[in-house]
C-alpha positions as CSV (number, residue, x, y, z in Angstrom):
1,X,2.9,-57.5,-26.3
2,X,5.4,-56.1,-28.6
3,X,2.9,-55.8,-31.2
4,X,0.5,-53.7,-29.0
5,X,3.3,-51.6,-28.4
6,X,4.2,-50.9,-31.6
7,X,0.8,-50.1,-32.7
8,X,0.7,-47.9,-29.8
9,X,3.4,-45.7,-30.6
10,X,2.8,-45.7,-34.5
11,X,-0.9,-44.3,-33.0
12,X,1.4,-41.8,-31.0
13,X,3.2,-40.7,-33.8
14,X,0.4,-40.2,-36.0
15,X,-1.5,-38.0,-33.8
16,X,1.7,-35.9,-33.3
17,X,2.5,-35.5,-37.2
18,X,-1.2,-34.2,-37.5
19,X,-1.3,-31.9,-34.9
20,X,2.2,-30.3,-36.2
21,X,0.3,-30.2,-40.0
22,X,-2.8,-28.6,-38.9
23,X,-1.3,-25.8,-36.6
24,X,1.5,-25.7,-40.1
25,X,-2.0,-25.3,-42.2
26,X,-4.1,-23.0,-39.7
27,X,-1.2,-20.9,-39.3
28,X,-1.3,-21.5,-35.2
29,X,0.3,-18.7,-33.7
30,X,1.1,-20.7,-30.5
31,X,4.9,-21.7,-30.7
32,X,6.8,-24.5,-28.7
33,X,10.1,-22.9,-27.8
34,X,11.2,-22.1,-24.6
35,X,10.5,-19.1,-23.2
36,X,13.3,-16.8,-23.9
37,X,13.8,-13.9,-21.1
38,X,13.5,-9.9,-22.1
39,X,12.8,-7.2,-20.7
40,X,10.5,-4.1,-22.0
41,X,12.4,-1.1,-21.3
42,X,10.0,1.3,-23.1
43,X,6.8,1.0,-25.7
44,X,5.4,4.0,-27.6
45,X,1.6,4.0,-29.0
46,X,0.9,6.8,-31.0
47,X,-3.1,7.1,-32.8
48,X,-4.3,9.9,-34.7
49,X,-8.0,9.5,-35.0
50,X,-9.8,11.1,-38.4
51,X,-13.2,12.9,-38.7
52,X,-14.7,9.8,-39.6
53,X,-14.0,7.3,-36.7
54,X,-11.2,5.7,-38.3
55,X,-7.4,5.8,-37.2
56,X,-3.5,5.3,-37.9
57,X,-1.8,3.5,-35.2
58,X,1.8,3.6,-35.3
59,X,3.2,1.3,-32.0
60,X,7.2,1.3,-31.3
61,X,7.9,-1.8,-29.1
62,X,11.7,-2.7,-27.4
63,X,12.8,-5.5,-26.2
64,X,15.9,-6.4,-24.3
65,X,16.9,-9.5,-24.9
66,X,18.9,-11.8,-22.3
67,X,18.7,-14.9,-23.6
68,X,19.8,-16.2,-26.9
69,X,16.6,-16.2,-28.9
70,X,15.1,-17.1,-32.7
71,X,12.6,-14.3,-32.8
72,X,10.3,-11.6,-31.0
73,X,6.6,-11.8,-31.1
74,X,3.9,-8.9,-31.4
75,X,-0.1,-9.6,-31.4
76,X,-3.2,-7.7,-31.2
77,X,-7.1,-8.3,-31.9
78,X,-9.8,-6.0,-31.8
79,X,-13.5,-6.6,-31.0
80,X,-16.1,-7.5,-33.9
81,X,-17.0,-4.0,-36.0
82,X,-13.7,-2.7,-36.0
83,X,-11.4,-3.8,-39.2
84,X,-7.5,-3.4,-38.9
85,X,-5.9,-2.6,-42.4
86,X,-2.5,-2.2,-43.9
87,X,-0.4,-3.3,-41.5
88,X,2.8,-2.1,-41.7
89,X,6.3,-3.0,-39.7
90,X,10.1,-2.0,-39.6
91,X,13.1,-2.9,-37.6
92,X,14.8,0.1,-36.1
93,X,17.0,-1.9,-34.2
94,X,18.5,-5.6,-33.9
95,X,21.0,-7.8,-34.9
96,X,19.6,-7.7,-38.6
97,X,17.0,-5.4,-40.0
98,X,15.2,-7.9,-42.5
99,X,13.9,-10.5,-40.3
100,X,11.9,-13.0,-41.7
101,X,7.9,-12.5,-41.3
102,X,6.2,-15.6,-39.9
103,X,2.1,-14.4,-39.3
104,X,-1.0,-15.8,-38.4
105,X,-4.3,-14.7,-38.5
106,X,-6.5,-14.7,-35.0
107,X,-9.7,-13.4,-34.0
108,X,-10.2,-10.2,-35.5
109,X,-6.2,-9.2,-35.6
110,X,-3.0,-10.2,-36.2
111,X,-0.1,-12.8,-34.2
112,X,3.4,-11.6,-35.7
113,X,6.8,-13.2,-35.4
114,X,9.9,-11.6,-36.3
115,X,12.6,-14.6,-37.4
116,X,15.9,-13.0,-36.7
117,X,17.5,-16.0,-36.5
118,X,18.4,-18.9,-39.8
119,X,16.4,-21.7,-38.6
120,X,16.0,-23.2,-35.2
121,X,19.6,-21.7,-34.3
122,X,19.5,-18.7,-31.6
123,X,20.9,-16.4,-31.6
124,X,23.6,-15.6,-29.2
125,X,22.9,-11.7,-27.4
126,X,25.6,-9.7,-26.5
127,X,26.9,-9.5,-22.1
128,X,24.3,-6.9,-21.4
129,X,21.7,-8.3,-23.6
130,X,20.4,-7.8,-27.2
131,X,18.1,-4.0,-27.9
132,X,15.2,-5.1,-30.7
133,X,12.9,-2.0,-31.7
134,X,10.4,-2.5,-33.9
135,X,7.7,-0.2,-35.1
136,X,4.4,-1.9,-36.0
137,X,1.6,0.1,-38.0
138,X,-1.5,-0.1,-39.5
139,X,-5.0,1.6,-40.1
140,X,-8.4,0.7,-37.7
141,X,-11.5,1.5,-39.7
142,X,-14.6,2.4,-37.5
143,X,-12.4,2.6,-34.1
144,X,-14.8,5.4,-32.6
145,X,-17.8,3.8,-31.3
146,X,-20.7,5.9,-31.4
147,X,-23.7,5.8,-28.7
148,X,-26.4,6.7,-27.6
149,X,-26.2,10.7,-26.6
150,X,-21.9,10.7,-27.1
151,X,-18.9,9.1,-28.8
152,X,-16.3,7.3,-27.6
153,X,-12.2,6.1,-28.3
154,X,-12.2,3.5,-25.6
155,X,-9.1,1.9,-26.6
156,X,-6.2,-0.5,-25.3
157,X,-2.4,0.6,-25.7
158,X,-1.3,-2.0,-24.1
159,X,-3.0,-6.0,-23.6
160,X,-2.7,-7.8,-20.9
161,X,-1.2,-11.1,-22.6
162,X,2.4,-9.6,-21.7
163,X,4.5,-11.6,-19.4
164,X,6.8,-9.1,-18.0
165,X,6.8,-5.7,-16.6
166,X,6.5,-2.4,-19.0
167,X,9.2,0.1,-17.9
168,X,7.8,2.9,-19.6
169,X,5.1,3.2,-22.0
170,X,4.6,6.4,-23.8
171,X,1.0,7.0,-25.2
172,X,-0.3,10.4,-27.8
173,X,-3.5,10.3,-29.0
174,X,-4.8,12.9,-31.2
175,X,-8.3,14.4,-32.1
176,X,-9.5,16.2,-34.8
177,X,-10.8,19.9,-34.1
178,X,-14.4,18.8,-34.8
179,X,-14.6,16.3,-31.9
180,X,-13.7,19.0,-29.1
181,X,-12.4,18.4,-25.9
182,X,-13.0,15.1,-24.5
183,X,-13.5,13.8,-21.0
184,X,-10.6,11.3,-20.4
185,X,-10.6,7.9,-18.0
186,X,-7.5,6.1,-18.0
187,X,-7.5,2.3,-16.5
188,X,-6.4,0.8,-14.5
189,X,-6.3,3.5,-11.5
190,X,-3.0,3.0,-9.3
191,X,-0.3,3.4,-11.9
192,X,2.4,5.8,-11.6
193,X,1.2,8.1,-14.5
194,X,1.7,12.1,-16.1
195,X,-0.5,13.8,-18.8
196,X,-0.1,16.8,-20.9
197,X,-2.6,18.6,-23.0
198,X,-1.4,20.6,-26.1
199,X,-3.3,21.3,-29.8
200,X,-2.2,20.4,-33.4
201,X,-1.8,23.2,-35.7
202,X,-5.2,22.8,-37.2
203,X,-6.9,23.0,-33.7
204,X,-7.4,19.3,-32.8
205,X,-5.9,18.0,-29.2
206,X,-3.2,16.1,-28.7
207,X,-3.1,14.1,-25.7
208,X,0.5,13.1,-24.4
209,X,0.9,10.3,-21.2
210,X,3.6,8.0,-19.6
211,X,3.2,5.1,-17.4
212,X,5.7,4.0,-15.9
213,X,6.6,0.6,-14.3
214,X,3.2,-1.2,-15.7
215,X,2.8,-4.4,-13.7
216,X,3.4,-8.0,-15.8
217,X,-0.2,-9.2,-17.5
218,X,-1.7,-5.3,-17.1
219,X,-3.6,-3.6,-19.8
220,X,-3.9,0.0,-20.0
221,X,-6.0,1.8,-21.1
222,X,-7.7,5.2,-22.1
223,X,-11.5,6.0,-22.1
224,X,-12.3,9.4,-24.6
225,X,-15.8,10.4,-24.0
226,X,-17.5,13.2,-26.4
227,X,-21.0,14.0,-25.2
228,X,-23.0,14.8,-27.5
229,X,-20.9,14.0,-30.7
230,X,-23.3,12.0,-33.4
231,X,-22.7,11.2,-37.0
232,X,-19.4,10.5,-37.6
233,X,-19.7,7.8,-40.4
234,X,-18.7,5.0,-38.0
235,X,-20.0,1.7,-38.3
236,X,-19.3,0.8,-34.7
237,X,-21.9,1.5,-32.4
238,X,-23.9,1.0,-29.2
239,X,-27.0,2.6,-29.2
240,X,-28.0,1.0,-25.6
241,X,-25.0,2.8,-23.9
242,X,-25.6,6.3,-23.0
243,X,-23.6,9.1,-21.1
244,X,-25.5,8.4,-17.9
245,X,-23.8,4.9,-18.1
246,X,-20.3,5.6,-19.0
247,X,-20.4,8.2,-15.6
248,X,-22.1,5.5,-13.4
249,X,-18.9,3.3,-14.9
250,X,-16.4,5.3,-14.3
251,X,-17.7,6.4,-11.0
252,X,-18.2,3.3,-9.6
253,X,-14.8,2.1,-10.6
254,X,-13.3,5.0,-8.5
255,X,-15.4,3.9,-5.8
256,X,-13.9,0.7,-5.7
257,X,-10.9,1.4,-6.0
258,X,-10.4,3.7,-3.3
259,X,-13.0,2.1,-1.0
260,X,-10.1,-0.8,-1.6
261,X,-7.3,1.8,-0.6
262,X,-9.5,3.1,2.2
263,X,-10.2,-0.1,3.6
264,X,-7.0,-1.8,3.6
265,X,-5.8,1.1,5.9
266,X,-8.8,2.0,7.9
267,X,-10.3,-1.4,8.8
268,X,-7.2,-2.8,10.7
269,X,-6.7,0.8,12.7
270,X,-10.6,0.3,13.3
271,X,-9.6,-3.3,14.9
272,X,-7.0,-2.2,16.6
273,X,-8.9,1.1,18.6
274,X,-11.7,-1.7,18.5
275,X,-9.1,-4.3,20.9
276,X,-7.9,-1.3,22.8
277,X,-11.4,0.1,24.1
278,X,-12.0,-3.7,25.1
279,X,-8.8,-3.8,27.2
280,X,-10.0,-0.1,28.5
281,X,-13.4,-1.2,29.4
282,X,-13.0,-4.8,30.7
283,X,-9.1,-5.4,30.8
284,X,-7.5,-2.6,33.0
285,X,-7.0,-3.5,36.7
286,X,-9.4,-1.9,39.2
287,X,-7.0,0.2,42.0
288,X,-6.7,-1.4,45.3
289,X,-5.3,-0.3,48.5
290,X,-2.4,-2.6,48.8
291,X,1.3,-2.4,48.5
292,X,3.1,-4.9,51.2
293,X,6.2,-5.9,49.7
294,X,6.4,-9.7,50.9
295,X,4.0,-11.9,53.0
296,X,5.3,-14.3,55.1
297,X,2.0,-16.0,56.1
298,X,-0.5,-17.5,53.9
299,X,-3.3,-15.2,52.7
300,X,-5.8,-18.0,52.5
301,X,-6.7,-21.7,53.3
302,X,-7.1,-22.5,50.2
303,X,-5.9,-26.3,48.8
304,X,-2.4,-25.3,46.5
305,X,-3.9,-26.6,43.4
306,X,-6.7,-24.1,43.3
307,X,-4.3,-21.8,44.2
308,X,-2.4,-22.3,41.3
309,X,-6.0,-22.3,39.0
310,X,-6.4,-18.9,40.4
311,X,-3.1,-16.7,40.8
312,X,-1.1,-18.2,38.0
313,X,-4.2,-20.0,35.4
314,X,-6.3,-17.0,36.1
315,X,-9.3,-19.1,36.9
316,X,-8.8,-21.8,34.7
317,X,-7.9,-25.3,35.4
318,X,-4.6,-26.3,37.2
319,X,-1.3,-27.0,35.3
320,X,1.3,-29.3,36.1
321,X,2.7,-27.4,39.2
322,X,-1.1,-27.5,41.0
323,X,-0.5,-31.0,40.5
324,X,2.5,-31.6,41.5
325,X,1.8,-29.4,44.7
326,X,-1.5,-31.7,45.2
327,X,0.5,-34.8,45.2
328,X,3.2,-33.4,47.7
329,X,0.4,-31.8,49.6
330,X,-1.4,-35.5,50.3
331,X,2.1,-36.5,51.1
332,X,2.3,-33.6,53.8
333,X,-1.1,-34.9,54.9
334,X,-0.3,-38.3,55.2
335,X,-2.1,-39.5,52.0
336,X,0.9,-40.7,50.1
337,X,4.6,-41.1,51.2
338,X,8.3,-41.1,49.5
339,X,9.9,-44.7,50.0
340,X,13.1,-46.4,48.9
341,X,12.7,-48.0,45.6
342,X,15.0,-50.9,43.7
343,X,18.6,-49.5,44.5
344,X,17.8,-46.4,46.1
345,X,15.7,-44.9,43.8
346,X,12.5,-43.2,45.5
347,X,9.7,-43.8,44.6
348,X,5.4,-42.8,45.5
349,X,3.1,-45.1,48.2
350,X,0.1,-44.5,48.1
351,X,-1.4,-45.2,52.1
352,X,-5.2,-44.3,51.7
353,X,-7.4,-42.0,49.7
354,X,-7.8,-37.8,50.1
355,X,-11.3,-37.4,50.7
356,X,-11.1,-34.1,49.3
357,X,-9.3,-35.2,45.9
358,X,-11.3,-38.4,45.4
359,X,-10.6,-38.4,41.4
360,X,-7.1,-38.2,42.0
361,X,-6.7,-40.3,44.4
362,X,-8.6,-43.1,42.3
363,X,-6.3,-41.8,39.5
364,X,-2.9,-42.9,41.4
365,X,-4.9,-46.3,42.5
366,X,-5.1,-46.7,39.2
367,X,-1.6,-46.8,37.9
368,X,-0.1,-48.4,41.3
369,X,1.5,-51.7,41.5
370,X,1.1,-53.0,45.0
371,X,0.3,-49.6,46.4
372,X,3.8,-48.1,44.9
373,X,4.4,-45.7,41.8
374,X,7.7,-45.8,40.1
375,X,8.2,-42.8,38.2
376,X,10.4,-45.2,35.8
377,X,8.5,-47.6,35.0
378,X,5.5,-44.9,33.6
379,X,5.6,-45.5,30.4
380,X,5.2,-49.5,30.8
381,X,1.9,-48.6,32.9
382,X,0.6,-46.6,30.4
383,X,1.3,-49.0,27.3
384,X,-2.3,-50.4,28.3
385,X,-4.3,-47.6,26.4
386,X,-7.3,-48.5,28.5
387,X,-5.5,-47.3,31.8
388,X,-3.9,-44.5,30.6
389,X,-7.3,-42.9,28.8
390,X,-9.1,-43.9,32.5
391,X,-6.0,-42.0,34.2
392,X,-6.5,-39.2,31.7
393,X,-10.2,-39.1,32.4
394,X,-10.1,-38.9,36.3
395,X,-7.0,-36.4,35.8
396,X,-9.2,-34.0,33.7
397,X,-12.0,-34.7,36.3
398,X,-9.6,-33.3,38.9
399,X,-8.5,-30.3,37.4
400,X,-12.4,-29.4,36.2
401,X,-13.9,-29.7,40.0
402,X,-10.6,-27.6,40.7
403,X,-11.7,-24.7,37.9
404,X,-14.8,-25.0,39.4
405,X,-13.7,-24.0,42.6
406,X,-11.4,-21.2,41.4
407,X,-14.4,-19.8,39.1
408,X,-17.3,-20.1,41.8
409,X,-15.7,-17.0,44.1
410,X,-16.4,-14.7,40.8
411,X,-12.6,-12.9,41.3
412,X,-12.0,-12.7,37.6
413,X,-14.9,-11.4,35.1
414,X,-14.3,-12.7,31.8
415,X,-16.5,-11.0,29.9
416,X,-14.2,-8.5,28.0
417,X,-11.9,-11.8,27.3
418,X,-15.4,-13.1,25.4
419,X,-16.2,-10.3,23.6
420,X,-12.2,-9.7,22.4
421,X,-11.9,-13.3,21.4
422,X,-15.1,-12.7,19.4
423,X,-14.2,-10.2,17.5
424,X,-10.7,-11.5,16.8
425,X,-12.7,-14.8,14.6
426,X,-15.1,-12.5,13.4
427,X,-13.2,-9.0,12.9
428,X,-9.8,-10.7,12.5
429,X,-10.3,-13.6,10.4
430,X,-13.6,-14.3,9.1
431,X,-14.4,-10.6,7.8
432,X,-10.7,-10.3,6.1
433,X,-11.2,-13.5,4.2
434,X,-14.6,-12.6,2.7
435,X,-13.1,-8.8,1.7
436,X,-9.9,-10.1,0.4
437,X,-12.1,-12.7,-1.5
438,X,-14.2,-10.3,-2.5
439,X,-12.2,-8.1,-3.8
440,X,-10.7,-10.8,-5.8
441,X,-13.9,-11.2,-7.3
442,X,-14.0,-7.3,-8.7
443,X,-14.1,-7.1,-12.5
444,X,-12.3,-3.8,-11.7
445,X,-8.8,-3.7,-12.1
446,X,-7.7,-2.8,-7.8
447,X,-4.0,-2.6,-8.7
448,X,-2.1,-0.8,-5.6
449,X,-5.5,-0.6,-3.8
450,X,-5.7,-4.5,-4.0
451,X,-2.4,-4.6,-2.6
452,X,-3.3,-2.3,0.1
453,X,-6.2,-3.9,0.8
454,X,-4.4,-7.2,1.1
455,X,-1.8,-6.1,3.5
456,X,-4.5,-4.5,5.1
457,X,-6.5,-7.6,6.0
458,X,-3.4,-9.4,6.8
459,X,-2.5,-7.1,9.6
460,X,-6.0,-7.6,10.6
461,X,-5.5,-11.6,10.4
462,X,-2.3,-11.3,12.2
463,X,-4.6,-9.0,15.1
464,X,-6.6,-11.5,15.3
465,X,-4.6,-14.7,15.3
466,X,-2.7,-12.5,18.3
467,X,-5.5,-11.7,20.6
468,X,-7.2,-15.7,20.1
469,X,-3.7,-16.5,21.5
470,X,-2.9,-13.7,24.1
471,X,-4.0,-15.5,28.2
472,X,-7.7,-14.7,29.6
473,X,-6.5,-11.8,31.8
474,X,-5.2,-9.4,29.1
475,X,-9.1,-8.9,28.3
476,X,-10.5,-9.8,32.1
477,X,-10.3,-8.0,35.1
478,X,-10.2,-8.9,38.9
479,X,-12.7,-7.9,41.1
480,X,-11.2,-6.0,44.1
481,X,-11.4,-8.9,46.7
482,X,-9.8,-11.5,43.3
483,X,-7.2,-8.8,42.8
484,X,-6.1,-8.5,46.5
485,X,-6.2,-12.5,46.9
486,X,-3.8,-12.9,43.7
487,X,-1.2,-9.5,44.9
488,X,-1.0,-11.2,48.6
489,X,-0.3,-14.6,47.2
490,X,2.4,-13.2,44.9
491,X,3.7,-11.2,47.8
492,X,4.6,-15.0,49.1
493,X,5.8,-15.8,46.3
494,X,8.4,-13.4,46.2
495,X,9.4,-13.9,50.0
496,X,9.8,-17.4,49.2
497,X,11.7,-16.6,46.3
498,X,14.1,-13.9,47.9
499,X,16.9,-14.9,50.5
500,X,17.8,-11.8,51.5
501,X,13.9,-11.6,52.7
502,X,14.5,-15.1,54.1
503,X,16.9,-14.5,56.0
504,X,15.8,-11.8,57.7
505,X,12.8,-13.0,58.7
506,X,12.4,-16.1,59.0
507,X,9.5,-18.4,59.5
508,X,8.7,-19.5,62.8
509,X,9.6,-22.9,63.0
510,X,10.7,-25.8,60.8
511,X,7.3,-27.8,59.9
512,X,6.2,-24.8,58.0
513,X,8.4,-25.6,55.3
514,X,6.5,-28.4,53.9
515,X,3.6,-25.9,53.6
516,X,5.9,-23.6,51.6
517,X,7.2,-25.6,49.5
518,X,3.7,-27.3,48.7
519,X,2.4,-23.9,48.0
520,X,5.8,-22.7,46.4
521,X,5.4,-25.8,43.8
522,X,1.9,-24.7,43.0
523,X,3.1,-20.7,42.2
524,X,5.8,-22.3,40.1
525,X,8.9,-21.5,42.0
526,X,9.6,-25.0,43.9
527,X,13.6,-25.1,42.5
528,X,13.9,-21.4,43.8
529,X,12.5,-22.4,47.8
530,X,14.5,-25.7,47.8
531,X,17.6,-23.9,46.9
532,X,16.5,-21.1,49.5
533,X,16.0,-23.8,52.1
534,X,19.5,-25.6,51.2
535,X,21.2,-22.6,52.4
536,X,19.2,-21.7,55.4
537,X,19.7,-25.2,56.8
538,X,22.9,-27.5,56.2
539,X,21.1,-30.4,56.8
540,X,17.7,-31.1,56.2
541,X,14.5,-30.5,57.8
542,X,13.0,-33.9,59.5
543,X,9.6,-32.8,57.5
544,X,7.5,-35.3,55.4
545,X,7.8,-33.1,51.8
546,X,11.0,-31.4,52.5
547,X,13.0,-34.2,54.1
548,X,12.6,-36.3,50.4
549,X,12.4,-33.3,48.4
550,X,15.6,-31.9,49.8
551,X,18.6,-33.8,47.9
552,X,16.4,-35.2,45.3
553,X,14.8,-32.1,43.7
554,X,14.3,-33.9,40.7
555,X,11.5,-35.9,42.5
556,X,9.3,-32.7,41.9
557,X,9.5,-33.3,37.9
558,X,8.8,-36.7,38.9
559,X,5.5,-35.9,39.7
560,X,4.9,-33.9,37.4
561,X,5.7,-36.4,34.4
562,X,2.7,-38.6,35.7
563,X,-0.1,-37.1,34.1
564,X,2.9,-36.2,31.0
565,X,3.5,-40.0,30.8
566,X,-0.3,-40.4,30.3
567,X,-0.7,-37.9,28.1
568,X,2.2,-38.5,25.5
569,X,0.8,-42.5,25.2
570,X,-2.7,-40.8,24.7
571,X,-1.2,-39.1,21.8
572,X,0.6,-42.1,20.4
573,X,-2.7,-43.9,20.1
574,X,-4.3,-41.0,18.9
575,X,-1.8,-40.5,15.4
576,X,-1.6,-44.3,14.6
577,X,-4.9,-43.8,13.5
578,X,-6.1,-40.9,11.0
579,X,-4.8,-38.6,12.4
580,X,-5.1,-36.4,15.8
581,X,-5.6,-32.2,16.6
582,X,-3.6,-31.3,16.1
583,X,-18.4,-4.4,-25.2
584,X,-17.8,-0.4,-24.7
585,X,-18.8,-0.2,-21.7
586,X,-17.6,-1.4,-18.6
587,X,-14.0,-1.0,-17.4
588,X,-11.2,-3.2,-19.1
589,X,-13.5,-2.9,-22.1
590,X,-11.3,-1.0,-24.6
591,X,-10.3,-2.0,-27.9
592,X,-7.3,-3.8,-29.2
593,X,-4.3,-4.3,-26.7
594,X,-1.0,-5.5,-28.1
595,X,1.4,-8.0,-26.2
596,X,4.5,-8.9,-26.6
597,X,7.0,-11.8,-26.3
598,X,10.4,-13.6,-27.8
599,X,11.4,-17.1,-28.6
């Protein structure tokens, strides 16, 4: 064993000697230091192009250093045809002005490093940070491309290799006189930018521009098109590229970008007018004549449960208060009864079946022991997966023969909810994700417009994610006969609710409390009426419902935790497993590109 090892580390050791040798040998440019923070307060590239296609480039970079540091680093490269010569530097600024040079030769350019520093010591930067300026220069022979009916400067001032934000960057370029006026592109579109015009003594133009606040990893820049200027003496050249192409470029560039903008505001106002013609078409409440402040009797015969799927699920099945106001409805009716339990504590007999509620009556013959329910010993029942899935079953039978109901008198038209839902996945999530995507997927520099359009299709997302949430009725609309059916039943609700309505006008006679507090439970207000009823009457009622219900209130959460109990073992079952729901041409093209960095 401790020979293996030893061989494995003298293998390790080898491999890392080597590697450190070659890039030593190659002249790898790549360094190992930690990154050293800086900032970019402001870059300069000047270029004075000659009559024959050639250039001088003269770049001024500063650095801010925060960190102590070794050295600052400067690259470029420039494609194949172009030939950088005589490259210059000098230090205008720094903690020493004769650095050492440390170079290395890639692709078609240069990787410099500037050794400020004696060795591998850093070097320690002042409170507010250490200023480097450096001016780097040299000579590109060939740098105008010539094509096929015009000539081109399409060249980089800045590459996109840089890892932290540009303050400023001031650009001149300068033509001769022979070249005339050129038609200028600058890329990427979206950055905060000025230009000037002016002439050089001898006629040429002189281009002047600042950028300001240029993004981290952003090139820029500039596009100078000559149509019709041939036979410079330039070696680099695309004779497949004409005029008509460069246009087409450019054009479609703009296009993109501000169909990017244009979307990213437009699309969600579009979805948003789209959700509110929806609401105006199939959403907004049909005008009825009624206005009765309270109802004292009931507007309907209807069983309380689908009560509740109607007034307060908007057609859809019952919740936990239609059954609860079920159960206490077959205890009204003779179908169940509250009895004394071990030491006092009430609990649910079950006497005979409901005909009209057969699942749920099979349901609570299900989870009885000896014909009683004890609320407290639920959990134990429903340890036996097999009963509590059955339970869950005939439950969810129940409450769909109870939608079923509620749906079949055609009070609520859903169709506007279908259509809004619709276009929230579509509109609000699936058509965001393939623009954003898309526009991901654009060779064309989006900048601001990207952003724009991002924010854009997140406002749409959010829409969307909104309206799949929002209840049925936002979206639906009652018929007349649905819409005075649901206003009379709230009208009891509120009587129920309000003892000042109560007490003025009372109900006649004392058995019809069971029937309001049944249908009180199912309109979600059964702690409101028992506390109503506790003060109209010291002592209570000699009622089936109301008589139990009346100093236990707590009996009505009781109930409720039944098909609760069933459903939080359901769930347990359900997570022990795996798991439950729960070249020239085209834009970004340009030649050359500096970037920057420090070690």
């Amino acid at each position: 064993m401790m020979k293996k090892s030893r061989k494995l580390r003298a293998i390790i050791t080898s491999v890392v000697v080597f590697v450190t040798v070659f890039a030593s040998f190659v002249g790898c440019p790549f360094k190992t230091y930690a990154n050293v923070s800086f900032e970019l307060p402001e870059r300069n590239f000047n270029v004075v192009v000659n009559e024959d296609g050639s250039a001088e480039v003269r770049e001024t970079v500063t650095w801010l250093l925060k960190d102590p540091f070794r050295f600052v680093s400067w690259q470029v490269s420039y494609p194949e045809g172009v030939t950088l010569q005589n490259f210059q530097y000098k230090v205008l600024e720094g903690p020493n002005t004769n650095p050492v040079l440390n170079y290395g030769n890639i692709t078609n350019g240069l990787y410099v490093e500037l050794w400020f520093s004696n060795g591998n010591n850093p070097l320690s930067v002042p409170k507010d940070g250490q200023v480097v300026t450096v001016v780097f220069s040299y000579h590109l022979k060939d740098i105008v491309m010539e094509c096929m009916d015009f000539s081109q400067l399409f060249i980089k001032y800045i590459g996109s290799d840089t890892t932290v934000k540009t303050n400023k960057l001031e650009v001149q370029v300068t033509f001769p006189k022979s070249y005339g006026k050129p038609i200028i592109y600058n890329h990427p579109l979206g950055l905060k930018s000025e230009t000037r015009t002016s002439t050089t003594p001898e006629g040429g133009f002189v281009f002047n521009s600042v950028f300001r606040d240029v993004p981290p990893k952003t090139y820029v820049e500039g596009r100078f098109v000559f149509p019709g200027l041939q036979y410079i003496g330039t070696t680099y050249k695309n004779n497949s590229l004409s005029l008509a192409d460069i246009e087409s470029i450019e054009q479609n560039y703009t296009k993109a970008y501000m169909g990017a903008k244009t979307m990213g505001v437009v699309y969600p106002i579009v979805l948003l007018v789209l959700f509110f013609v929806i609401y105006t078409l199939f959403g907004r409440e049909r005008k009825i004549n009624y206005s009765a402040p309270y109802e004292r009797d009931f507007p309907s015969e209807d069983m309380p449960e689908v009560v509740n799927a109607i007034v307060m699920r908007s057609c859809s099945k019952p919740d936990h208060n239609g059954f609860s106001a079920a159960i206490l409805d077959m205890v009204k009716k003779g179908y169940l009864a509250f009895k004394e339990g071990e030491k006092d504590v009430p609990v649910l007999k079950v006497i005979k079946p409901d005909p009209q509620r057969p699942e749920l009556s099979d349901a609570l013959h299900l989870i009885d022991n000896d014909g009683i329910i004890d609320f407290g010993k639920l959990g134990d029942v429903f340890k036996d997966k097999n009963k509590a899935s059955e339970f869950w079953n005939l439950f969810t039978l129940w409450q769909e023969r109870t939608r079923k109901k509620a749906v079949e008198r055609h009070y609520l038209s859903s169709t506007g909810n279908f259509i809004a839902k619709l276009v929230a996945i579509v509109g609000g999530l699936i058509l965001p994700v393939i623009i954003s995507f898309d526009s991901s997927e654009i060779s064309y520099p989006l900048m601001d417009a990207q952003t724009v359009l991002f924010f854009g299709m997140g406002i749409s997302a959010v829409m969307g994610i909104i309206v799949l949430f929002m209840k049925s009725e936002v979206f639906s609309h009652w018929s007349e006969e649905g819409l005075l059916y649901v206003r009379k039943w709230l009208a009891l609700r509120r009587y129920l609710t309000d003892f000042t309505l109560l007490s003025k006008n009372p109900p006649q006679g004392i058995a019809i409390w069971d029937d309001y507090l049944v249908y009180g439970t199912s309109l979600g207000v059964a702690k409101k009426v028992i506390e109503n009823i506790g003060m109209l009457y010291p002592t209570p009622p000699a009622t089936p419902v109301v008589s139990a219900v009346y100093a236990r209130p707590f009996l009505i959460n009781n109930i409720s935790s039944i098909p609760t109990s069933a459903e939080v073992a359901i769930s347990k079952q359900n997570t022990s497993g795996i798991g439950g729901f729960g070249a020239g041409g085209g834009i970004g093209g340009g030649a050359g590109g500096s970037s920057v960095g420090a070690g």
